[in-house]
C-alpha positions in Angstrom: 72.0 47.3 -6.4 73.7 47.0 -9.8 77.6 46.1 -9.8 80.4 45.7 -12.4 83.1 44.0 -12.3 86.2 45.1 -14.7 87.8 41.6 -14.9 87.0 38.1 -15.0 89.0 36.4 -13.3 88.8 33.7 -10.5 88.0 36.1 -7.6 85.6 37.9 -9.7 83.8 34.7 -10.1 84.3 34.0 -6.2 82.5 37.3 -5.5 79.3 36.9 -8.4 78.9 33.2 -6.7 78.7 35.0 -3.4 76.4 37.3 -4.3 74.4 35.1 -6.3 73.8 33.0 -2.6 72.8 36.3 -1.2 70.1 36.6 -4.2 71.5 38.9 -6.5 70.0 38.8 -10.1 72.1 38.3 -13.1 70.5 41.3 -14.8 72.4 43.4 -11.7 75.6 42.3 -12.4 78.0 43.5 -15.6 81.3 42.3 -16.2 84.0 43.6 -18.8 86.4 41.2 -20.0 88.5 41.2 -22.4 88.7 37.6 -23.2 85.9 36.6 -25.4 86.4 32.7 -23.9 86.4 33.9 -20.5 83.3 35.9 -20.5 81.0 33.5 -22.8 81.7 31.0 -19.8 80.7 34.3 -17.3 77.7 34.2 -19.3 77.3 30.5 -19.5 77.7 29.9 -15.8 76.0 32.5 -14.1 73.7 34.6 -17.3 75.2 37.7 -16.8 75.3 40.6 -18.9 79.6 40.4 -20.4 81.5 43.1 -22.8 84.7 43.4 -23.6 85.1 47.1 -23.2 83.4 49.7 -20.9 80.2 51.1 -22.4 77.3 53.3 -20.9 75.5 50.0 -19.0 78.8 49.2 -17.7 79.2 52.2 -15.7 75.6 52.4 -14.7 76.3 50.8 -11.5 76.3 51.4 -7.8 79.7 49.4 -7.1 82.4 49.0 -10.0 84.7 46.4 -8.7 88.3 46.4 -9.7 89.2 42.7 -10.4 92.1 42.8 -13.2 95.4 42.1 -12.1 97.5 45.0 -10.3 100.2 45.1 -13.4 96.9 46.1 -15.5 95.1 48.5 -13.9 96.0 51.7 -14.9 95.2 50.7 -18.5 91.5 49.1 -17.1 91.1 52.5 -15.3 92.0 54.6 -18.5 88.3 54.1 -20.1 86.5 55.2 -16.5 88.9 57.8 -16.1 86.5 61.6 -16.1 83.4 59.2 -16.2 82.5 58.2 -13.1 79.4 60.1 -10.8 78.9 59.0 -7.6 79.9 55.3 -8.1 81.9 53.2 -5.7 85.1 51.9 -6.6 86.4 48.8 -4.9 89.8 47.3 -5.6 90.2 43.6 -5.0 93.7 43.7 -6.7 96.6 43.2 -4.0 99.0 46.2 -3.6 97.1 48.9 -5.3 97.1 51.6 -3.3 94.2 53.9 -2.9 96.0 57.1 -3.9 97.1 55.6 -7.7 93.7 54.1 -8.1 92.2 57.8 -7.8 94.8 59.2 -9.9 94.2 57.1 -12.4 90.6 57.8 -12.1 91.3 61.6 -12.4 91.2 62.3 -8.6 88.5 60.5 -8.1 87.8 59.5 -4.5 85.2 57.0 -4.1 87.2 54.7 -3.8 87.7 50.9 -1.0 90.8 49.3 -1.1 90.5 45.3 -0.1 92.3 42.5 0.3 90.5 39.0 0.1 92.4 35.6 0.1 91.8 32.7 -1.6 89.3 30.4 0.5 87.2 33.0 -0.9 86.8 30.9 -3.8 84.6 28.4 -1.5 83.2 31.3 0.5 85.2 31.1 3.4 87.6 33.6 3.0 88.5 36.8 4.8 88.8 40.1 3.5 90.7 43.5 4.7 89.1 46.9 4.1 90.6 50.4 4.0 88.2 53.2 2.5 89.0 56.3 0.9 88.5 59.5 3.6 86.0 60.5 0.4 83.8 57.6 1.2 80.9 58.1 3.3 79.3 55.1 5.6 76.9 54.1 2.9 79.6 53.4 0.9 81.5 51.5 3.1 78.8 49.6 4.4 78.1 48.9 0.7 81.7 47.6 0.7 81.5 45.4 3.5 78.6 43.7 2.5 80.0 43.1 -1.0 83.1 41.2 0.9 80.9 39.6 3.6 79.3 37.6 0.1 82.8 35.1 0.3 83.7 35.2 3.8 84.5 37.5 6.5 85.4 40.9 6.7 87.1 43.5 8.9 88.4 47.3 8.7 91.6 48.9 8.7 91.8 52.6 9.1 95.4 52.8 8.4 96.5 52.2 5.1 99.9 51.4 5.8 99.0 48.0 7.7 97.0 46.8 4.3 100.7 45.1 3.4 100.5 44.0 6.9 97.1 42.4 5.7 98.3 40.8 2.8 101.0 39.2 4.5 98.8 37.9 7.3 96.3 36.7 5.9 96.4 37.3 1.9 99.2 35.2 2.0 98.5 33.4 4.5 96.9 30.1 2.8 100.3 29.8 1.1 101.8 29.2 5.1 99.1 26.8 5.7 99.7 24.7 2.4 103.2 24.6 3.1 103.0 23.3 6.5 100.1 20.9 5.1 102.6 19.7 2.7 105.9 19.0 5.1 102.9 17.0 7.4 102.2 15.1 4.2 105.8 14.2 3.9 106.1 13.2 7.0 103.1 10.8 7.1 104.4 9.3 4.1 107.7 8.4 4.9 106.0 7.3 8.1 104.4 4.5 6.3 100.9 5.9 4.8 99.8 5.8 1.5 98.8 9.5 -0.4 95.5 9.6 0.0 95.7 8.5 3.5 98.7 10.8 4.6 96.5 13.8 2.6 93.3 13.2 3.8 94.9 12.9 7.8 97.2 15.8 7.2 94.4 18.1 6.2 91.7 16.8 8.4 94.0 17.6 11.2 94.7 20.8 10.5 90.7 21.7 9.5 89.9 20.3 12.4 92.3 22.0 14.8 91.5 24.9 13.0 87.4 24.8 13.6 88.3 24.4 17.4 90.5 27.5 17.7 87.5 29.3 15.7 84.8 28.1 18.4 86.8 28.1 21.7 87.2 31.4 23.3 90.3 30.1 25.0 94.1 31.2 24.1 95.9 29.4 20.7 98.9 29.1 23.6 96.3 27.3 26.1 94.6 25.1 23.0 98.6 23.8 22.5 99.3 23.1 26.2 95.9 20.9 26.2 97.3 18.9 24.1 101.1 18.9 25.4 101.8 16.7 27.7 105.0 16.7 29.6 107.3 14.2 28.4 105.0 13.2 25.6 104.9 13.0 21.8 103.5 16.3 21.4 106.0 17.9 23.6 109.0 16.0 21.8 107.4 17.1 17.9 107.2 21.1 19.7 110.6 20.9 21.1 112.1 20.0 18.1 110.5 22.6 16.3 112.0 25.2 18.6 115.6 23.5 17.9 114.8 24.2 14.2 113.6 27.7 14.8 110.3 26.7 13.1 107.9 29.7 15.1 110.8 32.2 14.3 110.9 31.3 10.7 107.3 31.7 10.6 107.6 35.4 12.2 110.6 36.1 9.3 108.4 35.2 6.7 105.7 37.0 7.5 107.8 40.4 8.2 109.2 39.6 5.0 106.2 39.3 3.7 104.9 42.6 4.7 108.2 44.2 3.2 107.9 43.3 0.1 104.2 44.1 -0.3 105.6 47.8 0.5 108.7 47.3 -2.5 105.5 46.3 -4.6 103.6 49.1 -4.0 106.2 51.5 -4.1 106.7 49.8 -7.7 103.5 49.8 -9.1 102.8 53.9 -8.0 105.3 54.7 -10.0 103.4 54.4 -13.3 
């Protein structure tokens, strides 16, 4: 299996690292990037094969993966544009929708639209797929197991909840830094020095995390087990209520969602 990716950037390199684990060879993977810095330290790092334009060997691949950001792709897209045969196109570029990437491409239909977040840059992200009615089950098995190379993966037929995606869990590890950073806070005006109230604040949360992932029990039953009528849990919960912390949550995230539509609706327009 051969793969290009157009771009460089740090989620292309998530994705080569990933595949590298799952044995790829350097001679199977391509990249075109512009930057002449950025691709000798593609080359230096991992030995693969770096231009800074599309040529024949660049489109000689299986999988092209779009990894350039959303602002630039119709101008990445111009050179395959008419030259594509059979390959599969997979976006990794947030808010791209799949019917500009094929008009772009000249109507081209081969085409997976994903969304990965950022843990995939330690290979523990997750990813959101939506394919193209023009790709066949080959191809989106190909697909999946490109994304399954930095995390997890899993499919959504409807291409209007991708937004829904991004603000879930695209955005997600923005919400989880933010609360990280208000626990921070708090630890240190409690008394604890930075590395301390850092290393306890995100310990915790890892932690807490790794249970929810292994127990098969409710998030709402995990947070009563640990709730205790009239105890300190209950009295940190409660006063989250009174500052309407779980709805704020819920607005962000809706807001979230809203504006990855406006975005969309923005970048079709070209």
């Amino acid at each position: 299996m051969k793969i290009t990716f157009i771009g460089g950037g740090n989620m292309a390199v998530a994705l080569i690292s990933g595949l590298y684990r799952q044995g790829l060879a350097a001679a199977n993977i391509d990249v075109v990037e512009p930057s002449t810095v950025a691709g000798d330290a593609l080359v230096g790092r991992f030995g693969v094969r770096c231009t800074t334009a599309v040529d024949a060997t660049a489109l000689a691949a299986q999988i092209i993966v779009l990894a350039v950001k959303p602002q630039q792709m119709k101008e990445a897209l111009a050179p395959l544009a008419g030259k594509l045969t059979g390959q599969l196109v997979v976006s990794i570029a947030a808010g791209m929708r799949l019917a500009d990437i094929s008009r772009w491409l000249g109507g081209y239909r081969h085409v997976v639209r994903t969304m990965p977040n950022t843990p995939a840059l330690i290979g523990d992200g997750v990813t959101g797929l939506c394919a193209d009615p023009g790709v066949n089950q080959d191809g989106r098995d190909n697909a999946e197991n490109l994304m399954r190379a930095v995390g997890s993966t899993f499919w959504v037929h409807d291409e209007a909840q991708m937004d829904a995606v991004t603000a879930v869990s695209g955005s997600g590890p923005g919400y989880v830094f933010y609360f990280l950073e208000a626990m921070e806070k708090a630890a240190l005006d409690l008394g604890f020095d930075a590395e301390t109230a850092r290393r306890i604040s995100v310990e915790t949360f890892s932690g807490a995390a790794k249970l929810a992932a292994q127990s098969t029990e409710s998030l709402a039953t995990l947070r009563s087990r640990v709730t205790s009528k009239g105890g300190t849990t209950e009295a940190a919960l409660l006063a989250f209520d009174a500052a309407g912390v779980a709805a704020g949550i819920g607005r962000g995230i809706m807001a979230a969602d809203a504006r990855g539509r406006e975005l969309g609706d923005i970048l079709s327009k070209d």
